[in-house]
C-alpha positions in Angstrom: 52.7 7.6 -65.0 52.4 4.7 -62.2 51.7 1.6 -62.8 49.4 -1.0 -60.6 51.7 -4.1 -60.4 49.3 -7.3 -60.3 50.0 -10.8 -59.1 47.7 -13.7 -60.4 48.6 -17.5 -60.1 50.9 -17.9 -63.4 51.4 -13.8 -64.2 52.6 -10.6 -62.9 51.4 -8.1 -65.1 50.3 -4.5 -65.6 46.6 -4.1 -67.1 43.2 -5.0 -66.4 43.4 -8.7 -66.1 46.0 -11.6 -66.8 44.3 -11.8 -70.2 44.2 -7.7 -70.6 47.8 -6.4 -70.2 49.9 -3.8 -71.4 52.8 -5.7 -69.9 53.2 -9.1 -68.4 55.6 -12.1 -66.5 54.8 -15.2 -67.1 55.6 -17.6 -64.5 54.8 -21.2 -62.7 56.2 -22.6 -59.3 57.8 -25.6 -60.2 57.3 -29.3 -58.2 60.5 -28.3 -56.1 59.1 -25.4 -55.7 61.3 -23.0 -57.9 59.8 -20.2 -59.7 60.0 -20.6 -63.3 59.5 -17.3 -65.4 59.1 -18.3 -68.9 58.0 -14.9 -70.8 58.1 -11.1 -70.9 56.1 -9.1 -73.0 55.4 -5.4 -73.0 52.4 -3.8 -75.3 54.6 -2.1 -78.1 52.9 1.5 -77.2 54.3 0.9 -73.6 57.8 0.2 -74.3 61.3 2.2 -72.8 59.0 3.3 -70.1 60.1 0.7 -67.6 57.7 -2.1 -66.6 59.3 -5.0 -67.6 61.7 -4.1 -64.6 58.8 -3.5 -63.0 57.3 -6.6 -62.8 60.8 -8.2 -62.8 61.0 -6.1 -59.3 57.6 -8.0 -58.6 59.4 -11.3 -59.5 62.1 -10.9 -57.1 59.7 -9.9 -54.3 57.9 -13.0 -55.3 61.0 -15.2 -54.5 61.5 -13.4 -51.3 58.6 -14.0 -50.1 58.0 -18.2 -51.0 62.1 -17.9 -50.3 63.3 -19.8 -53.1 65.2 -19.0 -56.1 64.4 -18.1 -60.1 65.0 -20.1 -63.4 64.4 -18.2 -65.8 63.2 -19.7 -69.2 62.9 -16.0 -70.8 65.7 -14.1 -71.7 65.3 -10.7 -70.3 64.6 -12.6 -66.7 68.2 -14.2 -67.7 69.8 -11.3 -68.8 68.5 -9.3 -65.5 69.5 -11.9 -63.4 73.1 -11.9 -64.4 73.3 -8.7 -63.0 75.4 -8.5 -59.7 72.6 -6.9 -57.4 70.5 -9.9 -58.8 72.3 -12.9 -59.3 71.9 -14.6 -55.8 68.2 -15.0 -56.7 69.5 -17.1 -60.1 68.6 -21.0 -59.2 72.0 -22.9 -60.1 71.4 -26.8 -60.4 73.7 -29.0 -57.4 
């Protein structure tokens, strides 16, 4: 099945609305202007199928685009962005 990958201010989720999802990203742009993703939920009848990637995919197309970089306050954002292919996007403090 394909999924309609949404982008409101503070979510990336899959579902009618921000406050309707079967899966969902929480996230705020920080005062320096880092992308904070703080929680990642999928509806329990929508699980192994693949959208939390899905909107992590969204995440990382999110930093591209305001080019900055991720802090992730959620741990499957943490644990994806310790991957190799991801890690550049990981914001590391100077």
């Amino acid at each position: 099945m394909k999924y309609e990958v949404k982008l409101s201010e503070k979510s990336i989720y899959i579902g009618e609305s921000p406050t309707n999802t079967i899966a969902a990203l929480d996230y705020y742009i920080n005062r320096h202007g880092i992308i904070v993703g703080t929680h990642t939920e999928v509806n329990k009848d929508y699980r192994g199928q693949g959208l939390a990637l899905l909107l992590f995919k969204r995440l990382i197309a999110l930093a591209d685009e305001k080019n900055t970089k991720i802090l992730p306050y959620c741990s499957y954002i943490a644990e994806m962005l310790a991957k190799d292919e991801y890690s550049h996007y990981l914001y590391k403090k100077a």
